[in-house]
N, C-alpha and C positions, 0 to 999 in steps of 0.2 A: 700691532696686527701684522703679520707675516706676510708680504705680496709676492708676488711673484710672475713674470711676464712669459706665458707659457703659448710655443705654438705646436701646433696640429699640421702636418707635412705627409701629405700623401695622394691618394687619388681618389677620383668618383667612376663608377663603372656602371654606365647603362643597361638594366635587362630587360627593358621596351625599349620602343622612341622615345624620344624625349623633342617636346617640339615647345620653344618657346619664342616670343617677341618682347621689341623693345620699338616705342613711340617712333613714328618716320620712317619704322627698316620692311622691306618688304623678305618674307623667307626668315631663315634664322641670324640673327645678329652676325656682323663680322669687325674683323679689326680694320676697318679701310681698306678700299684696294679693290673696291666693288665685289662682282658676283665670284671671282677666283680668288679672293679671300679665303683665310679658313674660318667657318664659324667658332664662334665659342660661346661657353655656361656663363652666362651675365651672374655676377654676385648678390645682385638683387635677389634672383630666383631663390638663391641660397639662403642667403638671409632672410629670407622672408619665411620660408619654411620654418624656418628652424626657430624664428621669431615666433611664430605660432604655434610651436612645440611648447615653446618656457611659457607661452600666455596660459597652455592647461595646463602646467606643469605648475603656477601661483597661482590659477582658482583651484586645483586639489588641495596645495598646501594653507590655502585663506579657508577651505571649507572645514579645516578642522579645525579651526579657530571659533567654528559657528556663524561666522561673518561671510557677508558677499559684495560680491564688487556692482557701483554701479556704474550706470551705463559711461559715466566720463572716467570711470576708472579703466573699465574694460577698453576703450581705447585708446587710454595712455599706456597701459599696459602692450597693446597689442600693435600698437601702430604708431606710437610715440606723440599723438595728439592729444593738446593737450585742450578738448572743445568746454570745460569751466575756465580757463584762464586762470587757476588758481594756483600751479605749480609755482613757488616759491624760488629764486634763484638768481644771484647776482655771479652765477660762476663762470658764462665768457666762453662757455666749452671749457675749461681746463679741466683732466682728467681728475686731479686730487681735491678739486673743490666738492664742494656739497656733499663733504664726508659723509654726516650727519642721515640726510638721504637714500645714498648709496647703501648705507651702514640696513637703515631701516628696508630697502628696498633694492634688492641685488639686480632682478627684474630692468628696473630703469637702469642701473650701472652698467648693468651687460649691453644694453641696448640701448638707452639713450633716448632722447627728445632734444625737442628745441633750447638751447642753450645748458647740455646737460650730454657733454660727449661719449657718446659709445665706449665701451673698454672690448670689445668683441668687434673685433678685425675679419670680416670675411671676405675674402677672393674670390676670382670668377675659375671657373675650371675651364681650363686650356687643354684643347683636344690634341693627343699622344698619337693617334691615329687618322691623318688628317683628312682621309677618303670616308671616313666611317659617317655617313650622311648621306640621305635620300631623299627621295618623294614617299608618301606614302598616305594613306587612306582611298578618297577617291569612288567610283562607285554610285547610284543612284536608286532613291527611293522607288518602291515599286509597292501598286495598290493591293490590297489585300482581297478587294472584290477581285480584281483580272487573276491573283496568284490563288486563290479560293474559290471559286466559285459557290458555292454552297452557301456559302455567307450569303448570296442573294435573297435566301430564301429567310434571314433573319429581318428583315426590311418589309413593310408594306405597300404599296403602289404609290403610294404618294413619295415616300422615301425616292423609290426606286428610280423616280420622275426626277427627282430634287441629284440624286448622282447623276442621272444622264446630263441634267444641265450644268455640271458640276465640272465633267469630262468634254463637254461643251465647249467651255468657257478657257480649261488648261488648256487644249488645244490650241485652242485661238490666240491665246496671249504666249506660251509655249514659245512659237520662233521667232516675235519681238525680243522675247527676254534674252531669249538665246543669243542672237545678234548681239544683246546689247553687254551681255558677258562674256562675249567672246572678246569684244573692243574692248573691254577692263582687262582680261590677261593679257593680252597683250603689252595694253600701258604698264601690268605689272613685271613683265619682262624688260621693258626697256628699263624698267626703275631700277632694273639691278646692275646694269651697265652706267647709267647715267651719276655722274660726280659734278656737275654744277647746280649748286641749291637754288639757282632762278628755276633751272629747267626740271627739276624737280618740283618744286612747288605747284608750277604751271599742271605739270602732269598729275600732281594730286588732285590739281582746280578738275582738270578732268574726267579724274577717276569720283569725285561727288557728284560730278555731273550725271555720269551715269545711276548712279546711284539715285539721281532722284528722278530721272525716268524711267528706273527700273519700278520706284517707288510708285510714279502716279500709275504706271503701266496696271500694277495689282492692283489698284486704287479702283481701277474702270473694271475690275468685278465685281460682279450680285456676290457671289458664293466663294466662299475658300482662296480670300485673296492670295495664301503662301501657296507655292506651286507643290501638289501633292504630289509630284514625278520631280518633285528639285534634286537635280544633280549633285554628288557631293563631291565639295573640292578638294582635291590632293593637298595636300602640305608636306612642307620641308621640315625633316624632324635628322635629330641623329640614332643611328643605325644603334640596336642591342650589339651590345661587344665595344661601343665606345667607349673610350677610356678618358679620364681626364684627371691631369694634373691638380693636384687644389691643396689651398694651404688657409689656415686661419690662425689669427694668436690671438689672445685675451690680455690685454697690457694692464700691468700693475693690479692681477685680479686676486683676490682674497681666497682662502678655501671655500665660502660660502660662497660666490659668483662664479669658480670653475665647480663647483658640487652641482649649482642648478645648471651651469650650461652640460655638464654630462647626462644631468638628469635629460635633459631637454635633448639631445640626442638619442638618448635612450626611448624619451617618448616618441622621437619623429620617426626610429628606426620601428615603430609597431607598423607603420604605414610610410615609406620611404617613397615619397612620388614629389617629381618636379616637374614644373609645363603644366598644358595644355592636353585637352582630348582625352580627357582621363575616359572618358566613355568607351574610348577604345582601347583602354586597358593600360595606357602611354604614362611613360615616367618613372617607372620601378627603378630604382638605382641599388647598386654595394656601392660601399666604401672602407676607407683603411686611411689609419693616421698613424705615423707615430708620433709621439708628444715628448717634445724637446722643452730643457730650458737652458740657459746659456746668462749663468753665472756671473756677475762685474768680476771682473780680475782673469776670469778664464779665458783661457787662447781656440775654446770650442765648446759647442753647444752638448746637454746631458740628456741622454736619453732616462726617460724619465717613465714613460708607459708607452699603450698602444690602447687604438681604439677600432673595432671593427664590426658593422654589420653588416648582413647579409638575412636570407631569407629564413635562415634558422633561426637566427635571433642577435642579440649584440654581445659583443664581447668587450669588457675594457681590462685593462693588465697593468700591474704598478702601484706597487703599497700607497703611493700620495693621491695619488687617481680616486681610489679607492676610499680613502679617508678624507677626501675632499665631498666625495658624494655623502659619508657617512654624516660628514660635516652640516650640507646643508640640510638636510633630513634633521636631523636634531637641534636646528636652529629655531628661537621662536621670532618668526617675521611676521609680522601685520599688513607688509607691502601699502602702510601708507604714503602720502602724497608729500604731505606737510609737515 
């Protein structure tokens, strides 16, 4: 069977925000070096995506087999867990083990689980433009009774009694809360200066602290304990026109494991969004690869295709490209476990 270690060299370009986190960081991820860092695209975000691409991409291909996955499949499949315990496997992580597997199930080859290594390499995207990042959202909820008035007259007296005491009540708890999120941004400002993990810690112990007298604060309402006037808070996203660096390669992959990861591209470029705040329309990305491989014996790497979407649609380019997709399409896979 014909492998071949092929990578993907190119970039990701933002046409929303893109606002994402990672456990501990306040703002967007950085490489060290606190708040005048530059952020960057965490590989997680990437892979995760695109991990959820090829999860529809093997229930379309299992659905015409007549078969479905069940629920311990579906998140072996999608998440590499394995919650029956029954995944078979004395292979160590070594790429070439559990041929067998792999052969039946490109899905886990490409991606992987616990003792059963990934062959799909994805990078973080490294921002080309290092100012391209802001604040953005922000803004505050406003009642539909004060912005409407008319709507009063959908309400009966008793209603009408039950909002007064409603605006009542926001008022009153209103500049507690306020006060006590004001004291959280701020700790959140220091946290982005501060590089000693005691003193960090300490200032998280504080920032739950408010959090839970923010908590009894709503607690000691009758009515509508979430503040119907809550403020919304700004976040750190990167700017539309960001650019980022980004590279992936598929080590030792077969035409039927680069056919679904194209496929799987293909499906995530129907809906190309990474991050956070998708409400507010955040995350739309292009991108562009070209696809190299690089020969044992050769003194440089072969350009081999291209890969590129954008809002019109995807484009891939390169007779092997092509016939690797063709390939898995006409494969017959069961995407069994065992």
């Amino acid at each position: 069977m014909n492998k071949k270690t092929i990578n993907f060299i190119g970039r990701i370009t933002a046409l929303q925000p893109i606002t994402v986190t990672i456990k501990g960081c306040v703002g967007l991820p950085r490489n060290g070096g606190g708040a005048d860092a530059t952020p960057y695209l965490p590989a997680t975000t990437v892979r995760g995506a695109l991990r959820h691409a090829s999860h529809w991409i093997a229930i379309d291909k299992q659905s015409h087999t007549g078969k479905r996955f069940d629920l311990a499949e579906h998140f072996l499949m999608a998440q590499g867990v394995d919650i029956a315990g029954d995944v078979k496997s004395d292979a160590d992580g070594a790429i070439d083990a559990d041929q067998a597997l792999r052969e039946r199930n490109p899905m886990l080859s490409l991606w992987g689980l616990w003792g059963i290594a990934s062959k799909a390499e994805i990078g973080p995207g490294l921002l080309l433009n290092p100012k391209a990042f802001g604040n953005f959202g922000g803004g505050a909820r406003t009642i539909m009774f004060e912005r409407t008035p008319e709507l009063l007259e959908t309400l009966d007296e008793e209603q009408i009694e039950r909002l007064q005491n409603v605006l009542r009540e926001q008022s009153e708890a209103s500049q507690d809360i306020s006060e006590l999120k004001a004291k959280q941004a701020e700790i959140k400002r220091q946290l982005k200066k501060v590089a000693d993990k005691e003193e960090q810690s300490k200032l998280f112990n504080d920032l739950a602290e408010l959090d839970r007298l923010i908590d009894q604060r709503k607690d000691e309402k009758s009515e509508a304990r979430e503040s119907i006037r809550r403020p919304l808070d700004q976040y750190e996203a990167f700017a539309p026109g960001a650019e980022f660096e980004h590279r992936m390669k598929l080590v030792q992959a077969t035409d039927v494991e680069l056919g679904l990861f194209l496929s799987s591209l293909a499906e995530f470029a129907r809906n190309p969004s990474l991050g956070g705040h998708k409400a507010h329309g955040n995350g739309r990305i292009k991108a562009e690869w070209d696809v190299t491989v690089w020969e044992r014996g050769a003194d440089a790497p072969t350009k081999i295709g291209m890969v590129r979407f954008d809002e019109d649609g995807i484009v891939i380019e390169g007779e092997s490209l092509l016939q690797a997709r063709e390939a898995f399409k006409a494969a017959a896979l069961d995407f069994k476990k065992n």
